[in-house]
C-alpha positions, 0 to 999 in steps of 0.5 A: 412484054416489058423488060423490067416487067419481065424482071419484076415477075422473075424477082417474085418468082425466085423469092416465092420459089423459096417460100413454097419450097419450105414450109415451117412447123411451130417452133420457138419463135424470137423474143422480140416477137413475144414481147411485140405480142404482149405489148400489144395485148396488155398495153405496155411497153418494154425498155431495153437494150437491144443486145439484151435480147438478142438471138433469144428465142422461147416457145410461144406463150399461151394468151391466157396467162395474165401479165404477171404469168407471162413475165413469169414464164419469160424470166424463167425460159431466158436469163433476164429480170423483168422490172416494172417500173410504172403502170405501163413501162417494163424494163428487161436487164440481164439477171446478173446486171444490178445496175441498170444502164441509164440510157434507154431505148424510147422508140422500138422499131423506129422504121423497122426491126433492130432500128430504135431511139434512145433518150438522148436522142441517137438513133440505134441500128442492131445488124443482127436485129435488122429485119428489112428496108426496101431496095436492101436485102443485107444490113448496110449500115450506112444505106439504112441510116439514109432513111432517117429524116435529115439523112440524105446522100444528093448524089447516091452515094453512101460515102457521100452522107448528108446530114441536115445539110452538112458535107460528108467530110464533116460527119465523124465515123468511128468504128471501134473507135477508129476514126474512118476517112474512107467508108465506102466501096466502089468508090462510094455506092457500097459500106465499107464496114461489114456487118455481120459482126456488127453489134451496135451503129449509132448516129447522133445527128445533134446533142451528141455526147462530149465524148466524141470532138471534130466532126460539126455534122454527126457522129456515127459510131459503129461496135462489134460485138464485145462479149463472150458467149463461148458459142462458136457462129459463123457464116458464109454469104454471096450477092450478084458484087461479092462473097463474105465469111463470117466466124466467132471464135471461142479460144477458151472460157476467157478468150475470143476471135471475131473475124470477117472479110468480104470480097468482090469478083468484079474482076473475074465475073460481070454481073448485070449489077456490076455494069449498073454501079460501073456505069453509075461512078466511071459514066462522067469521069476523065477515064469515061470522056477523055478519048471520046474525040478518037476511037477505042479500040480495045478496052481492059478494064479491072476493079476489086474491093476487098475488106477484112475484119478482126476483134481479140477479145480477152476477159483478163479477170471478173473486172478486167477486159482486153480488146483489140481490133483491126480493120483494112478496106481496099478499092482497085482500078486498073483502066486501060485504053488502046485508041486511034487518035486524030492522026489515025495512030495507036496509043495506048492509056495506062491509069491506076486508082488506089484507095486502101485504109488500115485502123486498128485499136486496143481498149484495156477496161477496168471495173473498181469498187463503188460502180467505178469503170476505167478505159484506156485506149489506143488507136491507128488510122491510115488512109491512102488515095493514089491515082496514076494517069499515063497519057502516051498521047501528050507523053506525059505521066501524072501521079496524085496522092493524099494521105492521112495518118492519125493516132491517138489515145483515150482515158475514160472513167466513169462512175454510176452513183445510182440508177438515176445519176452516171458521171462521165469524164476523160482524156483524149490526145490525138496526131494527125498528119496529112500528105498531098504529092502530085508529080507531072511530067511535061512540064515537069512539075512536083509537089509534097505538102505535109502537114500535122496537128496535134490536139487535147481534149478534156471532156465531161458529162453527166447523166441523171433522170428524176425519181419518176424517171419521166425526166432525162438530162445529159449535160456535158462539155468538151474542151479542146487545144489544138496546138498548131492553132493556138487554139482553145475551144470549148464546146457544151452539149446537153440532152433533155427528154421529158415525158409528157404522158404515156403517149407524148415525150417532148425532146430538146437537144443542142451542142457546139462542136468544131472540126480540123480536118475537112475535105477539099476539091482542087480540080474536078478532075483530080484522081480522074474525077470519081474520088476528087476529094481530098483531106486537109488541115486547118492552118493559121492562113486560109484554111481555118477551124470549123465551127457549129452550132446547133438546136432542134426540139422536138415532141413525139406520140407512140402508142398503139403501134403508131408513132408520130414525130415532129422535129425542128431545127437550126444550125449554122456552120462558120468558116468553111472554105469555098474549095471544100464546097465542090463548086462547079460555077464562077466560084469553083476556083476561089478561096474564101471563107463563109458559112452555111444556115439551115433551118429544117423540120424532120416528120415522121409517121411510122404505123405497125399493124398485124404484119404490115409495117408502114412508115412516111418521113418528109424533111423540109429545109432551107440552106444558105450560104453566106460567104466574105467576099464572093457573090458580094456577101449576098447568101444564095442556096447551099450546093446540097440544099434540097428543099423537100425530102421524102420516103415512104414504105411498106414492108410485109411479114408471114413466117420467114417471109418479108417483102418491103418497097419504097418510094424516095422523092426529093426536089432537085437541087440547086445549080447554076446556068451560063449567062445568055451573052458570052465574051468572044474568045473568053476562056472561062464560061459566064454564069448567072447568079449561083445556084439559081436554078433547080434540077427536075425532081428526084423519084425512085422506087425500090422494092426488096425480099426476103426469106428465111428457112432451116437447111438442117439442125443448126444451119440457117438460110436466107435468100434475098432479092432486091430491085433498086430503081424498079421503073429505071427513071433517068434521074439527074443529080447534078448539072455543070456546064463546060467546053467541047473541044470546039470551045462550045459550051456543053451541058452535063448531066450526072444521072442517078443509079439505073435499074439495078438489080441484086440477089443474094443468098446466106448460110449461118450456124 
């Protein structure tokens, strides 16, 4: 029989195991299960936060009640108000909430449980709400963000989020306010944020608030939760990479801690997935093909990750709050080789690759009399890439390093003028430095490079709808000072959302924005290949500003558990530098300045019925570069173009049982061939017009599933298992071309994730 047959009968057999081993007798059941009832049974629809109802739960309701009953029963059973604001729209706000929050959610269940749409356009995901997503068994929250229309990583990778064209250096993470420059683990394939404490990850991938500056592409910003219950929770969890542990810790009725740390045991224990994502980042780098003239002899190789989480929350009094958060991430390799070169002699190879991140914030809120709410924040960001490369071969010793430091602080004050009108403002001042030191030795050669920018940035915004609330309107603009620059930008954003009918919204959002810091490549073989990115400032010479624009309007249909959205686009992106393009062609050493158009349409149809879920998105985009000097100004297709986008998935629900498969399939993205002619004892390779071909078509499918059962009074368990690449397709995600040691030119293909394969088992209470 099949291998990966044999694996998937394996995979039911676990995830079964779990559900016959349980069976469950009628209990309260969560709240968002009841409301999905009577949405259905009353054609209706409830708004609300998703925070509001969570970890509620109430005894079924009797289907005899009548609607007014049913809303009756519920207030009574739960500490929320039930508005009714229309014939058929339902507000749920907390009973001591008297001024209902603006935003609010348009979509529920977006693709699935705990991801929603707001009015203004953001995406919403809740960790704690998140039900299931093929090939995910934990809520990753930037894997999850990937099945959006528009999101997409070309490379696998979750560090490496493309955003309707965008490079992932120009999309702005905050967590608690802490801007990240580094977000993953195993150097990409895995978030760095746990999300077990996660309350809130939101992406706006246009009409972004004027709150947030300095990222052209989108912005994701990720909250833990910031209230207290003064109920004690915690949990402890394991898959086949790594152990975490979650706690919420009341002090007293006025204080709380909030801590989480996950760690993997790849140094100590290999898993069969470990050698899946192993083989997927080190398979093409210097580390993997830079001996493969001698041979290995021995082989020590040791990586961890680790990352570790904490929030002080203090209710100072009834209108004042204190928070504090910090955050450290850490990746680790240890690479060392032991080989017999050309001459039959031993050598030996020593390399190291270091990638650490500190943040930390404190946020003072204060609330004062007519609906005023005051913020003053501070916060700390830290990001450090090192790699060291012994080669005792060529006697040489090679050290890399790039380092950001960025600090700032934040005033924000806002005032509520009614339920149908907020007005927003602030300040924001932030410094941020960046250092790259390489040191080589034979021949001696030593560099350091520092550089720093400060910035201002004054910003507004206001929120209103109209007396019907049919009509939502987000107007804002931010206006920034880059010091170093001499430079002063303005950048008008708005959202505006109208409702069509019961069923039809029509949406419109467009915003201008610019960016300072972006990501470079010097060589491709920097830091050994696997993080050959590195940060760096604008500057008055030839790296300059960023700058984007960007429109789309789109229309919706949701009723009857069927959504259907259409979304179009534009945006362009000037003055982006060659070297932050990752070029692999004639242009991988140039420097020039251009710029990047995309036109794009994002469909989505997502159809709920009983317990089946199923949903289909398909992007279709065009996206050129257009550069001053290289390929004569002519444009020719973006290194991240990928014409044709889409996934389509089906997830199921009995009980605690949840099971889910997907199927990804994108066009292949564009690459350059060599010429046919070659010039004689030419040291570089002869290309044809860039990015002129296509790679073979992409096609994965995953399936992932769940189970949930009591072990005893109070403590909950979840069992999961999960398959990424159910048939093991090879597929390629990339292609360059070089020379081998005889000076013949080589094709090189990087390849996708194999057949990896996850289990995963949690205890809460």
């Amino acid at each position: 029989m099949n291998k990966h047959l044999l694996r998937v009968i394996l995979f039911f057999s676990i995830v079964a195991s779990f559900s016959l081993a349980h069976s469950q007798n009628e209990e309260p059941i969560p709240l968002v299960q009841v409301l999905e009832q009577l949405e259905k049974r009353y054609d209706i629809k409830f708004s609300y936060e998703a925070k509001t109802i969570d970890n509620i739960s109430v005894p079924p309701l009797n289907p005899k009640l009548s609607l007014e009953q049913a809303l009756n029963e519920l207030s009574y059973l739960t500490s929320l108000n039930f508005k009714i604001l229309d014939s058929r729209f339902i507000a749920i706000v907390p009973k001591n909430n008297s001024v209902q929050r603006l935003e609010e959610v348009v979509v529920n269940n977006y693709l699935t449980k705990g991801i929603s749409k707001t009015n203004n356009g953001a995406i919403e995901v809740d960790a704690n709400a998140f039900d299931i997503l093929p090939g995910l068994i934990e809520p990753d929250v930037l894997h999850i963000l990937q099945n959006l229309p528009g999101i997409i990583s070309v490379d696998e990778r979750i560090s490496n989020i493309n955003v309707r064209g965008g490079t992932n250096d120009q999309n702005l993470i905050l967590y608690e306010g802490i801007r990240m420059y580094q977000s993953g683990h195993f150097f990409g394939l895995i978030s760095a944020f746990n999300p077990y404490l996660s309350e809130e990850v939101r992406i706006s991938k246009n009409g972004t608030s004027a709150l947030y500056g300095n990222g052209v592409s989108s912005t994701i910003t990720i909250k833990n939760l910031d209230e207290i219950d003064n109920n004690f929770s915690a949990g402890l969890g394991s898959n086949l990479l790594n152990a975490d542990g979650f706690a919420k810790i009341p002090l007293n009725k006025k204080m709380e801690l909030q801590l989480s740390a996950r760690r993997s045991f790849t140094d100590i224990l290999v898993s069969t997935t470990y050698d899946a994502y192993f083989d997927r980042i080190f398979r093409d780098s210097e580390l993997n093909t830079s001996n493969d003239v001698n041979t290995v002899l021995a082989l020590d190789e040791r990586f961890l990750f680790y990352d570790i989480n904490a929030k002080f929350l203090y209710n100072i009094d009834a209108t004042s709050k204190l928070r504090v958060s910090m955050l450290n991430i850490y990746n680790n390799l240890d690479y060392n080789q032991i080989f017999l070169d050309s001459g039959d002699n031993f050598q030996e190879t020593r390399n190291a690759l270091n990638q650490v991140s500190y943040g930390a914030s404190a946020t003072y809120s204060k609330t004062f009399k007519d609906n005023i709410n005051t913020s003053a924040q501070f916060y700390y960001s830290n990001y450090d890439l090192d790699a060291q490369n012994s080669d005792i071969t060529n006697n040489q010793l090679l050290i890399q390093e790039n380092k950001v430091e960025d600090y700032g602080l934040r005033l924000d004050i806002s005032k509520t003028i009614d339920n149908n009108t907020e007005l927003r403002g602030g300040y924001q001042f932030n410094e941020v430095a960046v250092t790259n030191f390489e040191d080589v030795t034979n021949p001696n050669f030593t560099s350091l490079v520092k550089e720093i920018i400060r910035t201002h940035a004054f910003f507004g915004e206001t929120e209103r709808y109209s007396k019907s609330r049919n009509t939502y309107i987000r107007l804002g603009a931010r206006i920034s000072y880059f010091e170093k620059l001499k430079e002063l930008v303005i950048e008008p954003r708005f959202a505006f959302n109208q409702k069509i009918s019961d069923a039809f919204r029509l949406e419109i959002l467009g915003e201008l924005k610019n960016q300072s810091i972006t990501q470079i490549i010097d060589l491709q073989q920097d830091f050994f290949g696997i993080e050959k990115r590195r940060w760096q400032l604008s500057n008055l010479e030839d790296v300059p500003l960023v700058r984007s624009q960007q429109i789309s309007l789109g229309i919706s249909y949701n009723q009857n558990n069927l959504l259907i959205s259409l979304e179009g686009y534009y945006k362009n992106v000037d003055d982006i530098t060659a070297q932050s393009q990752g070029f692999q062609n004639q242009f991988q050493f140039a420097n020039d300045i251009g710029s990047y158009t995309v036109t794009g349409l994002d469909f989505l149809v997502n159809k709920r019925f009983n317990d089946f879920s199923a949903w289909l998105s398909y992007t279709l985009s065009e996206n050129d570069y257009t550069f001053d000097t290289i390929n004569g100004s002519s444009a020719f297709p973006n290194t991240v173009d990928i014409t044709h986008v889409a996934n389509t998935s089906l997830t199921y629900s009995l009980n605690n049982f949840k099971i889910g498969l997907g199927i990804n399939w994108h066009s292949g993205r564009a690459y350059t061939t060599p010429a046919e002619n070659q010039i004689d004892n030419n040291t570089f390779i002869e290309y044809n017009s860039p990015n002129g071909e296509r790679l073979p078509d992409y096609f994965r499918t995953d399936l992932s599933a769940i189970y949930k059962f009591n072990l005893s009074k109070g403590i909950k368990a979840e069992a999961g298992a999960s398959i990424w690449n159910l048939f093991n397709r090879s597929n390629v995600i990339n292609r360059y071309y070089t020379f081998d040691s005889d000076d013949n030119i080589v094709e090189i293909d990087n390849r996708s994730l194999k057949f990896t394969p996850n289990l995963s088992f949690r205890v809460n209470f």
